[in-house]
C-alpha positions in Angstrom: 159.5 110.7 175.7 162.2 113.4 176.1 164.8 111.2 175.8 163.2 109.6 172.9 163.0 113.1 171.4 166.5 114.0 172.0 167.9 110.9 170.1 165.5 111.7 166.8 166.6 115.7 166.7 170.3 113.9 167.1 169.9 111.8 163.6 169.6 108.6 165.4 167.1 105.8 163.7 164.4 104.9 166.1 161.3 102.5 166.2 159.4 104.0 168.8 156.0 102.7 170.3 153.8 104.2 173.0 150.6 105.9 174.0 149.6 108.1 170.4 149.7 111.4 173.1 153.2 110.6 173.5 154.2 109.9 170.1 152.3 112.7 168.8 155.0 115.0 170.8 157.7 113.6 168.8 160.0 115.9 166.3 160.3 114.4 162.4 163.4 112.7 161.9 164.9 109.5 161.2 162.2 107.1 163.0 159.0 105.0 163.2 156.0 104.6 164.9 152.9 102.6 166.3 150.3 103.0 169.2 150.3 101.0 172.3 150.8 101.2 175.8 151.6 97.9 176.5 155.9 96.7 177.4 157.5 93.8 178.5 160.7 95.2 180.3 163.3 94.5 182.5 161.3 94.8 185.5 158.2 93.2 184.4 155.0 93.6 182.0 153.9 97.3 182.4 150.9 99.4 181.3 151.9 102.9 180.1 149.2 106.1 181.2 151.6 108.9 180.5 154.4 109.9 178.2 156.6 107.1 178.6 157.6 105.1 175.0 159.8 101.9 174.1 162.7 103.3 172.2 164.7 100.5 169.6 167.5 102.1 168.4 168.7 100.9 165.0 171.5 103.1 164.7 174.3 100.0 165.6 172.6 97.9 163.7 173.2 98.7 160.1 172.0 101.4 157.9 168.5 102.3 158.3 166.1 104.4 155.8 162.3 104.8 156.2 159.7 104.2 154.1 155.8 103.8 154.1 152.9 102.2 151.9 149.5 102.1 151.6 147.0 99.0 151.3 147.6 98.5 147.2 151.5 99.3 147.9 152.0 96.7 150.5 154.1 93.9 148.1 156.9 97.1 147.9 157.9 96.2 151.7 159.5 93.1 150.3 160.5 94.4 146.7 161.9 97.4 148.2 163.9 95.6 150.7 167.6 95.0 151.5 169.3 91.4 150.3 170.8 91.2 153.1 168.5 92.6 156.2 165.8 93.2 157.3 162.1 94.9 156.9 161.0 96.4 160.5 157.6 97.0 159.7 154.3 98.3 161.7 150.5 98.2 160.8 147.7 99.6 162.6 145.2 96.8 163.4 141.5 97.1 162.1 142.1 98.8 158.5 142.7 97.9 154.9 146.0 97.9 155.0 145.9 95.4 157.7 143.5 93.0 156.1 145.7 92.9 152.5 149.0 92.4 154.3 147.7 89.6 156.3 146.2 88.2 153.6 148.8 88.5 150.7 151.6 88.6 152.4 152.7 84.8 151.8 152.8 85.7 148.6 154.5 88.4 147.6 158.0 87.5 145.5 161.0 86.7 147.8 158.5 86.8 151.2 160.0 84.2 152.7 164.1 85.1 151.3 163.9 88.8 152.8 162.7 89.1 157.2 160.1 91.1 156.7 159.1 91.4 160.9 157.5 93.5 163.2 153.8 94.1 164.7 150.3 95.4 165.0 149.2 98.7 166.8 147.0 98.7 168.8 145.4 100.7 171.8 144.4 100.1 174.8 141.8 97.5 175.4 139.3 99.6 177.6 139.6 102.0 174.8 139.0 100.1 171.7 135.3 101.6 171.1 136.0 104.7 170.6 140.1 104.5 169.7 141.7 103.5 166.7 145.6 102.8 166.4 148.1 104.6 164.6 151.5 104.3 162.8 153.6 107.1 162.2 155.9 108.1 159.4 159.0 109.5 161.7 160.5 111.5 158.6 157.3 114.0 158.8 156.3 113.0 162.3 153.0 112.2 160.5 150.5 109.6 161.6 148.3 107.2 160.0 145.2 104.9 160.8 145.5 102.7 157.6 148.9 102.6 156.1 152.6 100.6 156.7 155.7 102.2 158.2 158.8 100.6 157.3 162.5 101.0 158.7 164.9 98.8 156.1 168.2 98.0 158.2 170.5 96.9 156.1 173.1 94.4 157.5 176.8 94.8 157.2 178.3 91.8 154.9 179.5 89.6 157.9 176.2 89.7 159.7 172.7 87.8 159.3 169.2 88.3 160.6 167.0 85.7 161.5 163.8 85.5 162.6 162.7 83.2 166.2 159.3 82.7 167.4 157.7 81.5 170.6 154.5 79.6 170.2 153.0 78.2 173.0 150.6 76.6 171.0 149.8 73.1 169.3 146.8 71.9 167.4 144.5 69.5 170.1 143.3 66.7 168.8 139.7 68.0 168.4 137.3 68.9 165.6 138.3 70.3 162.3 137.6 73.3 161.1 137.7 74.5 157.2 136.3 78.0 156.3 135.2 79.0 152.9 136.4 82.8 153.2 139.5 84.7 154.0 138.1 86.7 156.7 139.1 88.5 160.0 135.0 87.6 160.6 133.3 84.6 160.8 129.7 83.4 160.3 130.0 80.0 159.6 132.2 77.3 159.1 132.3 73.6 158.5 133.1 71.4 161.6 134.3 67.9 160.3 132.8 68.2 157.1 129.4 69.7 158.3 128.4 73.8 158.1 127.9 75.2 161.3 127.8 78.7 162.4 130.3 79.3 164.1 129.1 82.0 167.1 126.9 78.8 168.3 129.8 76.2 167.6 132.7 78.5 169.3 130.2 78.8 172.7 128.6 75.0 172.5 132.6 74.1 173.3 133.4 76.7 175.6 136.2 78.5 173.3 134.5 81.4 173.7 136.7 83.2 176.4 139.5 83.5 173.8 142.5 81.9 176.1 143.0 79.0 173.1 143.6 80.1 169.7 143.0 77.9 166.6 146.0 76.3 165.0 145.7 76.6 161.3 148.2 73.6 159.1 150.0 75.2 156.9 152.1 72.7 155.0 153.7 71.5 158.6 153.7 75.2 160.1 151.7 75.6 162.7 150.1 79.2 163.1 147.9 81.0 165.3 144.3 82.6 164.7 143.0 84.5 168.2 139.8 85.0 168.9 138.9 88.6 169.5 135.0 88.3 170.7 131.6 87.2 169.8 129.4 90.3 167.8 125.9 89.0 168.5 124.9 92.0 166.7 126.2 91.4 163.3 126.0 87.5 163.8 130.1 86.8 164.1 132.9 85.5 165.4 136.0 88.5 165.2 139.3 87.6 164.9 142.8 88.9 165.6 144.0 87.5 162.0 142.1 85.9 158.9 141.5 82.5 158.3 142.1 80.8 155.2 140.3 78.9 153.0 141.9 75.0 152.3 143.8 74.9 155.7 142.7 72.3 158.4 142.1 74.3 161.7 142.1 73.2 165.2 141.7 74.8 168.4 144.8 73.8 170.9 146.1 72.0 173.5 144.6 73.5 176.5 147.2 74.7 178.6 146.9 73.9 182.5 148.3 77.1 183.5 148.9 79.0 181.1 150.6 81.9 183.0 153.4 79.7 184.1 153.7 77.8 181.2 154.1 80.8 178.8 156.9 82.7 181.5 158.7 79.2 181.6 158.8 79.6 177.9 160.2 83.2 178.0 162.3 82.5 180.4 163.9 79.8 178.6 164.8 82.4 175.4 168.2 83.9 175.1 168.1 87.2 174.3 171.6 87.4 173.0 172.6 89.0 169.6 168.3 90.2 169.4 167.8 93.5 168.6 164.0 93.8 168.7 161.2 91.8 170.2 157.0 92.4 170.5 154.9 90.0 172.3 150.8 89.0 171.9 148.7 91.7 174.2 146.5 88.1 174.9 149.8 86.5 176.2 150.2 89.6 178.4 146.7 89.6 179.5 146.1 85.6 179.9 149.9 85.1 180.6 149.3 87.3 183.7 152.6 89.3 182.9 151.7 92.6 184.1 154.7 93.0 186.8 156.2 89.8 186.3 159.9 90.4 185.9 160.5 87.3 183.7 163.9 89.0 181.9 165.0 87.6 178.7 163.4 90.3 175.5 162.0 93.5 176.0 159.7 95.1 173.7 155.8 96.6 173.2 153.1 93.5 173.8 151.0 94.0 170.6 147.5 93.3 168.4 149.6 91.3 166.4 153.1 90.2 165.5 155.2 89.8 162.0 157.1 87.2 160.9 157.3 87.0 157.1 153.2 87.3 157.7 150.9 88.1 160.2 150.7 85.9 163.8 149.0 86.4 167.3 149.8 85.0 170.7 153.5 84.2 169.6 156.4 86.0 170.7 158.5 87.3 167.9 162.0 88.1 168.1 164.9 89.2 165.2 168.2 88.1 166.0 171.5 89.3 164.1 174.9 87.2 164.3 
């Protein structure tokens, strides 16, 4: 964290995530923020306690300026964007702003012309009761529980982002799934053409431990929706990003082992020419990467990750050439 604070009082442009105790010592300057204590580094998946944070320095990258919205500002990300670039963006999970991006990103103008990438705070998981995530606004060292930070990097002329993925998923060849609301929570849905709740449905086929997510068809793209967890209380199934109405769902391909399969995968990346990474917190947790020195992309393992829109249990990367 020192070190951290040292670059920011020295002009340098930072994205910065850790434990909010540790980012809440930082100085304002030229940087970003989000809550988690989760890292995929060098020597393995770690789990940060104290004042440690993952630094990204921007400052070879191009020219960087800061910016942040709220829930009804949220199309500015793209509109205020560089033409040639990109949009490193952070949202706290579980508020407004959250719930608009995901669900209007698609369709903002030029979404898919201008990277807009990045990922979801979070906090740890045996604090989620009674902890809520934060981003913070480097330029006032002020933090937020329902808004967007933004650092633009704009790209000198002879270079180019682009954005990668790792999905580990595909769509099984099981039932489909069509919901009639854009929702992060679930009552029912309809199962091959009939309604069904969907807390009894998601248990009946033993999908309720959250390893598999459901594979949504957009147009050829295949995307992931996690499950979070079953609230008996309130009658729902909680997810880690909305479905959508009019897409064919399907839960995946179980993976055998998933722990090996998904480090195979991440092993297999070249991390040449990226200059900022995030991984799924469930890939962490199922891919059993706490400690595992895997190498390839470092970065903070997340609530959710950004690549034009929102995703979960996918690796994200930003590559310039």
């Amino acid at each position: 964290m020192a070190a951290a604070a040292a670059l920011i009082r020295r002009g340098v442009p930072l994205s910065v995530a850790g434990p909010e105790a540790a980012l809440d010592q930082l100085p304002a300057g030229n940087w970003i923020g989000g809550t988690i204590p989760y890292f995929m580094v060098a020597d393995g998946g770690t789990v940060v306690t104290d004042d440690r944070v993952f630094v990204t320095d921007l400052s070879h990258i191009g020219q960087v300026r800061i910016a942040c919205y709220g829930a009804d500002e949220l199309a500015g990300i793209v509109g205020h964007a560089p033409d040639n670039g990109f949009s490193l963006t952070i949202i706290p999970a579980g508020g407004q702003t959250l719930q608009r991006f995901s669900a209007e990103a698609a369709n903002y103008p030029d979404a898919f012309l201008k990277p807009t990438v990045g990922w979801i705070a979070g906090v740890h998981l045996s604090d989620l009761a009674h902890a809520t995530p934060k981003v913070y606004d480097g330029r006032t060292a002020a933090k937020h529980e329902d808004r967007a930070v933004v650092a633009y990097v704009e790209l000198p002329a002879d270079k180019m982002a682009s954005l990668e993925i790792v999905n580990l998923f595909e769509p099984g060849s099981g039932d489909v799934l069509r919901f009639h609301d854009t929702s992060f929570h679930v009552r029912e849905c309809e199962v091959n053409g009939e309604r069904v709740n969907f807390v009894d449905y998601v248990r009946r086929v033993g999908l309720d431990h959250g390893k598999l997510p459901m594979v949504g068809d957009f147009a050829g793209a295949h995307l992931n929706v996690s499950l979070q967890g079953i609230d008996d209380a309130q009658g729902v199934v909680n997810l880690y990003a909305p479905v959508f109405t009019g897409v064919d769902y399907r839960f995946a391909k179980p993976v055998v082992d998933y722990a090996a399969a998904f480090r195979a995968r991440l092993a297999e990346v070249d991390s040449k020419g990226v200059v900022m990474g995030c991984n799924c917190i469930l890939n962490f947790v199922f891919g059993e990467l706490e400690g595992k020195a895997i190498g390839g992309v470092q970065g903070p393992a997340t609530f959710g990750e950004i690549a034009y829109q929102l995703l979960n249990q996918t690796m994200v990367m930003i590559r310039v050439d």
